[in-house]
N, C-alpha and C positions, 0 to 999 in steps of 0.2 A: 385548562391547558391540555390535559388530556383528549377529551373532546376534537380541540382542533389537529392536534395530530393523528389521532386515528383516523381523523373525517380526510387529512391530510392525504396520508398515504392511500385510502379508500380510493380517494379520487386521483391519486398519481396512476394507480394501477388500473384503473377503467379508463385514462384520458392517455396512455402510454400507448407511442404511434409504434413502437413496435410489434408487429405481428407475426409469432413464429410459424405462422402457416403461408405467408406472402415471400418468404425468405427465401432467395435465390444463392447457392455456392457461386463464390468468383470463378469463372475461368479465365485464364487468360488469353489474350486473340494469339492465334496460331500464325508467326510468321516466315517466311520463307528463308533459307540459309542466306540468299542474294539481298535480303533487307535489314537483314545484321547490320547494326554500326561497327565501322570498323576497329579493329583489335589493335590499339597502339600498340599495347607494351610488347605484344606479338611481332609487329613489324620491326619494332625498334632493338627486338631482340635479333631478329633477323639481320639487318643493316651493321648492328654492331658485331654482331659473330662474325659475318663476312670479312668485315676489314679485320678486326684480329685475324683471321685467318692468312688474310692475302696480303697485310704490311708487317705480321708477327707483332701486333702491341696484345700486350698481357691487359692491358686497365679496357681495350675492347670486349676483348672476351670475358673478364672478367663483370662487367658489363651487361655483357649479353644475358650472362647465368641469373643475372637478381635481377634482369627485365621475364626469361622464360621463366622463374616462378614466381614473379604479381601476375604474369600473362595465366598461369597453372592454375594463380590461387582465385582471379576474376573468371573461368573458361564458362562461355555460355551454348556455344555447340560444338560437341565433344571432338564429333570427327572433323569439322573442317581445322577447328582450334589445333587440336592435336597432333596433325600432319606437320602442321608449319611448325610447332611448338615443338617438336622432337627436331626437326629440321634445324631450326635457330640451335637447338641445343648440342646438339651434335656436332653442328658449324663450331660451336666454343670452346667445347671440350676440344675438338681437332685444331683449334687455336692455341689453348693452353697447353697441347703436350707440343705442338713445334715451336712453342715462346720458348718453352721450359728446357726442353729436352731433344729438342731439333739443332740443325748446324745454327752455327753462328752467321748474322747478316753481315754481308762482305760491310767493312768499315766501322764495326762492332769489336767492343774488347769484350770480350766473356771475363767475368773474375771466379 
């Protein structure tokens, strides 16, 4: 039994297609900002801050804030990502303080 295991491994290790001297590191293909798949959760952060902004609903903006950080937490190029991504986020915040703390929309009771 012996025998066949040593003979075993013997010949694993002379018949083994791996070669450390043929070994190439991955790189990976360099692509262009304009070939990026597009950034939902970025877009969608955008769209929804907007209208919280510009109808005053709170559950938009609110909305917008847990689309810009999956968009944060997915970001694959820093700066185009990050423009929009401050932008949406900005859009929300400026939504949640005129929901919150801005006049009241004519036909709205405030309590």
């Amino acid at each position: 039994m012996k025998e066949a295991s040593s003979s075993g491994s013997a010949s694993a290790g002379s018949s083994d297609p791996r070669q450390p001297a043929t070994v190439k590191q991955y790189v990976p293909p360099k692509v262009s900002p304009q070939d990026l798949p597009i950034d939902y959760p970025g877009f969608l952060a955008v769209v929804f801050a907007v209208i919280g902004v510009m109808l005053h609903y709170k559950v938009c903006s609110w909305i917008a804030i847990i689309f810009c950080a999956q968009s944060l937490a997915n970001m694959k190029n820093f700066e185009n990502d990050f423009k929009q991504l401050s932008m949406a986020f900005m859009f929300a915040i400026m939504g949640l303080v005129t929901a919150y703390f801005g006049p009241a929309r004519p036909g709205s009771t405030k309590r």
